[in-house]
KEVEXKE-976227 format. One line per 8 residues: number of its first residue (from 1); for each residue x, y, z of N, C-alpha, C, O. Coordinates in steps of 0.2 Angstrom, whole numbers. Each point is the difference from the previous one (the first is absolute). Layout:
# KEVEXKE-976227
NUM> X/Y/Z/X/Y/Z/X/Y/Z/X/Y/Z; ...
//
This chain:
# KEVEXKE-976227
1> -135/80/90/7/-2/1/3/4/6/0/6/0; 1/-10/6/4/4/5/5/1/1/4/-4/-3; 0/11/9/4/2/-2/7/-6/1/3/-1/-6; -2/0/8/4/-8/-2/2/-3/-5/6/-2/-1; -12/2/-5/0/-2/-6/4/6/-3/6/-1/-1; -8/8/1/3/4/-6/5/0/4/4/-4/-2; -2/7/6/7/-1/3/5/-6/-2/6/1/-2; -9/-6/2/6/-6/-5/-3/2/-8/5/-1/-4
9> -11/3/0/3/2/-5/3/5/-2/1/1/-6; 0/4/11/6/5/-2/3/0/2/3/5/-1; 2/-9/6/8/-5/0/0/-2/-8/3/3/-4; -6/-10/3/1/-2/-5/1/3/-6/5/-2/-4; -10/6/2/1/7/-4/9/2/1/5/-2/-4; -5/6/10/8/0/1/5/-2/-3/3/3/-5; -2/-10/8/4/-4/-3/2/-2/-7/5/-1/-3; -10/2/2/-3/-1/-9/3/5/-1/6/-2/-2
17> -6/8/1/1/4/-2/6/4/1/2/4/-5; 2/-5/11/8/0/2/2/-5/-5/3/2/-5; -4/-7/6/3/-7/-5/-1/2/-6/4/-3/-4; -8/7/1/3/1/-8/3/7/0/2/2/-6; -1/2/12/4/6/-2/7/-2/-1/3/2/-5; -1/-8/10/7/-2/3/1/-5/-10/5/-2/-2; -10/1/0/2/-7/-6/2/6/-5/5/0/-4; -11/5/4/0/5/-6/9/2/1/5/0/-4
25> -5/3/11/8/4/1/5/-5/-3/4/1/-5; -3/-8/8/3/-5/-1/2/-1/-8/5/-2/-3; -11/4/-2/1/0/-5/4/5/-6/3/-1/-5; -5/6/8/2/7/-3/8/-3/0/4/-1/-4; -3/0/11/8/0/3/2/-6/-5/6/0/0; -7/-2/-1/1/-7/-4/0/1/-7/4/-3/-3; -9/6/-1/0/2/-4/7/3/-3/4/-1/-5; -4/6/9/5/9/1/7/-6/-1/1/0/-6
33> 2/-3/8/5/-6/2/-1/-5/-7/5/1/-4; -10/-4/4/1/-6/-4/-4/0/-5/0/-5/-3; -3/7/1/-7/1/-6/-7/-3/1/-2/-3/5; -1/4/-9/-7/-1/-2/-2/-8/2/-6/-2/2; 10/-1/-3/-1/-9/0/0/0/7/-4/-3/4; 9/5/-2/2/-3/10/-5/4/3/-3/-2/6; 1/8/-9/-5/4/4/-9/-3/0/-3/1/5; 1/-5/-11/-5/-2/0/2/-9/4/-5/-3/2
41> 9/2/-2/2/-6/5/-2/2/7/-4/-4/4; 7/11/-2/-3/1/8/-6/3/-1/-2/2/5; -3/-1/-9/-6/2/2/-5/-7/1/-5/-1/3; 9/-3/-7/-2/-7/1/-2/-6/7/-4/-4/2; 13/9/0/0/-4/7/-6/7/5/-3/-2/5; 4/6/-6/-3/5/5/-7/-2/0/-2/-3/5; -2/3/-11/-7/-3/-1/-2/-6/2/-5/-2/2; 11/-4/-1/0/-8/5/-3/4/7/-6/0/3
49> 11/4/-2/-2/1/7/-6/6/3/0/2/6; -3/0/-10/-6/5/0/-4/-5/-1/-4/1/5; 2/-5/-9/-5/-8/0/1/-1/4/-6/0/3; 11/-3/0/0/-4/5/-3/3/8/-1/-4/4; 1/13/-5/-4/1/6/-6/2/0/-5/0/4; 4/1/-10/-7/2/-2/-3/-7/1/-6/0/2; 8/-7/-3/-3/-6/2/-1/1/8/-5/0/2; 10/1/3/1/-1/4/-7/4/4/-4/-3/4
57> 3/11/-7/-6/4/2/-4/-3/0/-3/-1/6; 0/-3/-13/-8/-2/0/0/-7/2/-6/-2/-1; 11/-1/4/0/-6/4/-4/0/10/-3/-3/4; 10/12/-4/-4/-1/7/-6/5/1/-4/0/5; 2/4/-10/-8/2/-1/-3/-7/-2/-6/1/-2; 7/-5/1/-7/-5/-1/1/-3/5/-5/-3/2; 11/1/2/0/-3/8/-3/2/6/-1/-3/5; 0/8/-8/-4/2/7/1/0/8/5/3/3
65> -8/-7/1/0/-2/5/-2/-8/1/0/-4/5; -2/3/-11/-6/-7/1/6/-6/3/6/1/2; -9/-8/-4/2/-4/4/4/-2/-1/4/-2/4; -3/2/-11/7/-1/-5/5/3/-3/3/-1/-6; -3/7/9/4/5/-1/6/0/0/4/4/-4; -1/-8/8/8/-2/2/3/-6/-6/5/0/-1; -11/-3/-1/1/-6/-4/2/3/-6/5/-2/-3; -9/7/2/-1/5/-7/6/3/1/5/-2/-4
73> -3/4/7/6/4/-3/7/-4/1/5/3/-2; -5/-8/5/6/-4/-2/1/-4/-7/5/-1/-3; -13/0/1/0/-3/-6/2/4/-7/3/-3/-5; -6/9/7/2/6/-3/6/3/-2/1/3/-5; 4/-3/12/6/2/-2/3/-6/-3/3/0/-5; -3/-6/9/3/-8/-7/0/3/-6/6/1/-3; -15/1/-1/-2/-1/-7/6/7/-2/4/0/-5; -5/5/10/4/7/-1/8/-4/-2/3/0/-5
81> -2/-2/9/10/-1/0/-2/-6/-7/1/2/-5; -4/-7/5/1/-1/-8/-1/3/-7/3/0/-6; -8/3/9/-1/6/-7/5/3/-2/2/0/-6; 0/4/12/9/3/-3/6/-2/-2/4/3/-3; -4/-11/6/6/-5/-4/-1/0/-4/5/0/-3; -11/0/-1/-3/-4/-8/0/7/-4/2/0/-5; -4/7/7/0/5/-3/8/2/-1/2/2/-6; 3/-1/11/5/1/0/4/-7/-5/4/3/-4
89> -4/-8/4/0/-6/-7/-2/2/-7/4/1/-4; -10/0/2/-3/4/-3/5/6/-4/2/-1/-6; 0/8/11/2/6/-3/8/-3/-1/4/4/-3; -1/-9/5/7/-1/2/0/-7/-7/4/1/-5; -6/-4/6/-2/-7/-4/-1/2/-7/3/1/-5; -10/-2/5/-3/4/-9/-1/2/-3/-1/-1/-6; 3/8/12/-4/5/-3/7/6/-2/-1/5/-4; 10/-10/8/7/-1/1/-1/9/1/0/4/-5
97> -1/-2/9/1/8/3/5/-1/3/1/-5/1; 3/9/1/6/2/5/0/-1/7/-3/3/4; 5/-8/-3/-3/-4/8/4/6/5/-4/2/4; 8/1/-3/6/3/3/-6/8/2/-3/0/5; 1/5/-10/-6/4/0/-8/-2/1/-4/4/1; 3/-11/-2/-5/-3/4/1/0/5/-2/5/4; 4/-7/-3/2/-5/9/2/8/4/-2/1/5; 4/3/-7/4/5/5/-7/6/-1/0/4/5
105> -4/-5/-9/-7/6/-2/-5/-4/6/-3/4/4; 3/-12/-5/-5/-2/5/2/0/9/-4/0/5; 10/1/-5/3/0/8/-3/7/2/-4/2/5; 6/2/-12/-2/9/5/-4/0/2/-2/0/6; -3/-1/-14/-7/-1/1/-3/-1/8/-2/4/4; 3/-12/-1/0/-3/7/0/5/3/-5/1/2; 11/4/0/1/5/1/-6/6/4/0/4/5; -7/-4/-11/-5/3/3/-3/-1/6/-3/5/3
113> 4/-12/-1/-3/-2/8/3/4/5/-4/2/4; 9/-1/-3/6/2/5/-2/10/-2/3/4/3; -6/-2/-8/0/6/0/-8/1/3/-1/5/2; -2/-8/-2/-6/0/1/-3/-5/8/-5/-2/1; 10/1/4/-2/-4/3/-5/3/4/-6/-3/1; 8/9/2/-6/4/4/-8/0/-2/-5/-1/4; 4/1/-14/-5/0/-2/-6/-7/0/-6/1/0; 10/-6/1/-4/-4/1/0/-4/7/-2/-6/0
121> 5/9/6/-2/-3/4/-7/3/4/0/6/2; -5/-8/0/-5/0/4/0/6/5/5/2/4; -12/2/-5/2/6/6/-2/-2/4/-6/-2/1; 10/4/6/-3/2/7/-8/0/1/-2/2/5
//
């Protein structure tokens, strides 16, 4: 693996792991606030958006360089932004959680990329 590769999986790492500290805090805080029910609502939403970058990770480790790489990860983020509609329907719809502490757990969440941007950009 070169350094390239582990360099984008220890961004990714990062993020990943900013984004559940940010959902874990969001939840406490929510918890502390509003109880056990709203708090397991935003772990819900926090976890949409840790899936969703953890796809995003092993989408551009398998894109590589090759010829269809650009194909790949457009298609990728598509199946990504539906996955999240349908998971967030899901926790909001069936599963009837606290849309207000989803939805506000999964924004934080988002949140990790902007704490992390240095991490995953390419070195000199």
């Amino acid at each position: 693996m070169g350094d390239a590769a582990v360099n984008l999986q220890r961004g990714i790492r990062r993020v990943v792991l900013s984004q559940a500290l940010l959902t874990l805090m969001v939840a406490i805080g929510i918890w502390v606030t509003h109880g056990k029910f709203d708090a397991v609502s935003a772990c819900y939403g926090g976890g949409i958006a840790i899936l969703s970058t953890w796809w995003l990770g092993r989408r551009v480790q398998r894109a590589g360089d090759g010829t269809g790489a650009q194909i790949s990860l457009y298609a990728g983020a598509a199946v990504r932004f539906v996955a999240v509609l349908v998971l967030l329907g899901v926790g909001i719809g069936l599963l009837k959680l606290a849309p207000i502490p989803l939805i506000i757990a999964f924004a934080v969440a988002q949140l990790g990329f902007l704490f992390n941007l240095g991490s995953t950009m390419p070195s000199k």
